[in-house]
C-alpha positions, 0 to 999 in steps of 0.5 A, a space after each residue: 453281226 452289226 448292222 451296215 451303216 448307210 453311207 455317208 454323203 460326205 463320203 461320195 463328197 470327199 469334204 475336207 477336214 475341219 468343215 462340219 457335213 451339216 452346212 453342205 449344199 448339194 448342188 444338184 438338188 440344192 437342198 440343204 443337208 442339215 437343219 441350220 442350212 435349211 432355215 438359212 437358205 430359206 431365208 436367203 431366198 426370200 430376201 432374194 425375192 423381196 429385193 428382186 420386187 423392190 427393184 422391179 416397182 423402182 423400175 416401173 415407176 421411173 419409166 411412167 414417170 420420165 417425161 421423155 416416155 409418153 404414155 401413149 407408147 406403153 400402150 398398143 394403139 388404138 383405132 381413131 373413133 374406137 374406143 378400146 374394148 377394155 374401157 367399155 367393158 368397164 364403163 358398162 360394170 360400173 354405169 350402166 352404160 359406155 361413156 362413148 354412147 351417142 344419142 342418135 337424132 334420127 328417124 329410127 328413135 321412136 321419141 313420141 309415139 303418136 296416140 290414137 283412141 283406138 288399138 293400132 299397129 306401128 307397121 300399119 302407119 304408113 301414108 299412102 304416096 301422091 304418086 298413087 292418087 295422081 293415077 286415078 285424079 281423072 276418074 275422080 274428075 269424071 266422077 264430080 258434075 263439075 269443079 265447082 260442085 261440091 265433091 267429097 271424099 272419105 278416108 276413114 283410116 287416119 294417119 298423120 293427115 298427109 292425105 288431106 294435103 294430097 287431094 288438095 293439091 290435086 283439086 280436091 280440098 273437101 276430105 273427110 279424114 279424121 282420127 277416130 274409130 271408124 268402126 265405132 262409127 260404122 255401128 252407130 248411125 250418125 255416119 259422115 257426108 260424104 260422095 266418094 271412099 278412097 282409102 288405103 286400110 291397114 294391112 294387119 288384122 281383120 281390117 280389110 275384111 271389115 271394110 270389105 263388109 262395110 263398103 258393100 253394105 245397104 247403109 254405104 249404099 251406091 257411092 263409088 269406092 276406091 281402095 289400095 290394097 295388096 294384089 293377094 286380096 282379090 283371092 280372098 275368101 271374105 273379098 270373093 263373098 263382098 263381090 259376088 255381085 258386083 264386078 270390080 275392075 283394077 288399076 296395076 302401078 307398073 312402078 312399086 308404090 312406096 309408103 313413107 311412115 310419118 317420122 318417129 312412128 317406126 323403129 329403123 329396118 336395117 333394110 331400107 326398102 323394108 323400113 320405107 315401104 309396104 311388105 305386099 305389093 298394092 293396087 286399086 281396087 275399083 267399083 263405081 257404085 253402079 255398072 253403068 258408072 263402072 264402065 265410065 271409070 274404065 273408059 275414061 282410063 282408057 281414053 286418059 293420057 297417061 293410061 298406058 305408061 303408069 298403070 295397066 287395066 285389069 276388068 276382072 281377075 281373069 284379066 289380072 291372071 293374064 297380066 301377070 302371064 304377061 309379065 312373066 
């Protein structure tokens, strides 16, 4: 038997007479039944496509160019004093650095840094407040014979010379206060003259331990000493073993000293307490070089105007314990 013929489509179509089965298109598919339609159509669609572009970039160009159309209108609007993340992205590929950029003149650029000849820490450089010598300028009145005798004081913790104009304000113009090591110093023995240390050391480090040591050392001998230090020290291990034979009394602010850094010396903080101010709460702490000298300091605090309104007094750690009970 002969095989069975496939069927035609032409048979499912119904073509009429006299049009050749090859030029037909079905609809359904679109796909052209013989090789000719196929190349034709092919062509078709691209000529198509290529008209339909041209007509697309005719239309863009007219409508940039009209004058009637701004280009502000093509685009979302913007936010006034922004500029559109887009454009920085892209000044930033090809710069190195937003063409919106603004040097900012202020204290949080650190321009110069100051020079020491010796290591330092950018925290460390905050000048004590004249608020925190007032509190104590009638016992260092009580300490000189008298206003015309000669009175002086040694700061060996230099920082941008503030401490000088301080005193000098309030009565005492010979200050001792210089930008140099004052450990190196220390060591040798050509120390300055001096009849009273006030100081407030930096924080950080083994400072204040070396203090500690030096001011309670045969070579500072009997002169008074008054330091502004954090209100941990005194629980201090290397504090505890300077004192063991001395007893120190303590001044407490009832207000917060704040230290201001010199300009340019700090990076910003974003908080200001923090970029203008010691992280620890301070206090003096006091010795007068002799008992008998200490108890005079405490009773002139005492009897002084303004003993009970700026600062309490504390004669031993005992006594600091309590005023902390106190306040609580």
């Amino acid at each position: 038997m002969g095989r069975k013929r496939k069927a035609d489509v032409s048979d499912d179509l119904n073509i009429p007479s006299g049009i050749k089965k090859d030029s037909i298109v079905t609809e359904s598919s679109g796909v052209n039944l013989g090789k000719q339609g196929n190349e034709s159509t092919r062509k078709k669609r691209k000529r198509h496509k290529r008209d339909k572009e041209i007509e697309g970039m005719k239309s863009d160009s007219n409508v940039k160019s009209s004058p009637k159309t701004p280009s502000s209108a093509l685009e979302k609007p913007a936010v006034a004093g922004k500029k559109k993340k887009r454009d920085t992205e892209k000044d930033d590929m090809f710069t190195g650095q937003s063409s919106d950029l603004k040097v900012d003149d202020t204290e949080s650029n650190v321009s110069e840094q100051p020079e020491f000849p010796y290591p330092t820490e950018a925290d460390d450089h905050c000048e004590s407040p004249k608020e925190a010598y007032v509190h104590i300028q009638p016992l260092l009145h009580s300490l000189r014979k008298t206003d015309q005798s000669p009175f002086l004081i040694y700061d060996p913790y230099y920082c941008d010379g503030a401490v000088r104009n301080n005193f000098e304000e309030l009565g005492f113009p010979q200050v001792y206060n210089k930008k140099e090591d004052c450990y190196h110093v220390w060591s040798g023995k050509d120390l300055p003259k001096f009849d009273i240390m006030v100081t407030n050391p930096p924080y950080s480090g083994d400072h204040m331990e070396k203090l500690m040591r030096f001011i309670t050392s045969p070579v500072f001998g009997d002169r008074p000493w008054f330091l502004l230090l954090p209100n941990w020290v005194h629980k201090k291990d290397f504090f505890l073993a300077a004192v063991q034979n001395i007893t120190p009394f303590y001044l407490v602010p009832r207000k917060r000293y704040v230290y201001l850094p010199p300009k340019g010396f700090r990076e910003a903080k974003k908080s200001d307490i923090h970029k203008k101010s010691s992280p620890f709460i301070s206090m003096w702490y006091i010795w007068g070089g002799t008992k008998a000298k200490n108890e005079g300091l405490m009773r002139c605090f005492l009897n002084s105007k303004g003993s009970g309104g700026v600062c309490e007094l504390a004669r031993s750690k005992s006594a600091l314990r309590d005023l902390r009970r106190k306040k609580r």
